[in-house]
C-alpha positions, 0 to 999 in steps of 0.5 A: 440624318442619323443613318448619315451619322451612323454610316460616318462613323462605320466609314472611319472606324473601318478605315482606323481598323484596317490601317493599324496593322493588327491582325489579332482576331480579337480586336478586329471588331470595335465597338463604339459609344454613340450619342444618347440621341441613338440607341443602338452601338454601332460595329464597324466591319472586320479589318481587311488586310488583304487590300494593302499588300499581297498576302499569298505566296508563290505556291498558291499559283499553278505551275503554269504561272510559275513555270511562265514566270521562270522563264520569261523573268529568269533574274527575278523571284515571286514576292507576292500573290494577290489572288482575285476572284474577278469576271468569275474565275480565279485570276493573279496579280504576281508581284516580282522581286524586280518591280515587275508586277503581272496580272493573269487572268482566270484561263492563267493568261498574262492581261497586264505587265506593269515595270518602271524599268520597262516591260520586256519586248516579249509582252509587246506586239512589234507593231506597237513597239516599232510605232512607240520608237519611231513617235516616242523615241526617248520614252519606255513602255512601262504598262502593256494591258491586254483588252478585248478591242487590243491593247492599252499601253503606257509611257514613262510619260504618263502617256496612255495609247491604245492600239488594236489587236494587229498593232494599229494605233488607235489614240490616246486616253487622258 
């Protein structure tokens, strides 16, 4: 029960430290007065920043990416570079001044475009986009996500379908 209690506390702290928007190195580690009944203090761990908006800029991406970026969202500017270490290599969430946001992978490959406005035509194998208009007239494709057995793509509905690699409708998830 006191490792419970322990655990608890850390848990908040951590939460506390990482929602109070301080950066300053020093006041990253909190130390806590706990009950006589333990006798250790306990240190909740260091505030993560990274995990509420992206930190890096446009230059820390490959040109590749950014040459990509220019010419498929020519409107539009990076304002944002969440980099991940993810499936082991080096992948990109790319935030766009328009709302866009688009994830690429380590090979610097687009895996998912997501846009309220809608995702472009381009991202969008025109099997999927003929099936979506003839089903799904007045609703936009708002998420394209490329995945090994295809794709899984989104609605304005909320309405998630997924498709195989040559278009083909495969069902809908919850």
């Amino acid at each position: 029960m006191k490792s419970v209690n322990v655990l608890s506390i850390g848990i908040v702290l951590f939460t506390l430290s990482s929602c109070n928007g301080n950066n300053d190195a020093s006041q990253q580690q909190v130390q806590v007065a706990v009950p006589a009944a333990q006798e250790q203090p306990v240190q909740s761990a260091p505030a993560d920043t990274t995990m509420s908006q992206p930190q890096a800029t446009a230059q820390a991406l490959p040109e590749v990416i950014t040459t990509f970026v220019k010419q498929h969202f020519p409107n539009a500017s990076i304002v944002g570079v969440e980099p991940d270490y993810d499936n082991g290599g080096l992948e990109y969430d790319v935030y766009l001044s328009d709302g866009t946001q688009i994830d690429f992978d380590a090979n610097h490959q687009w895996d998912q475009v997501e846009s309220m406005r809608g995702v472009p035509a381009f991202f969008i194998p025109k099997a999927i986009s003929s099936y979506v208009r003839g089903s799904y007239q007045n609703m936009v494709i708002t998420k394209v996500n490329k995945e090994y057995h295809g794709y899984e793509i989104e609605l304005s509905n909320g309405l998630d379908l997924n498709f195989d690699r040559s278009g083909r409708f495969m069902g809908m998830d919850d």
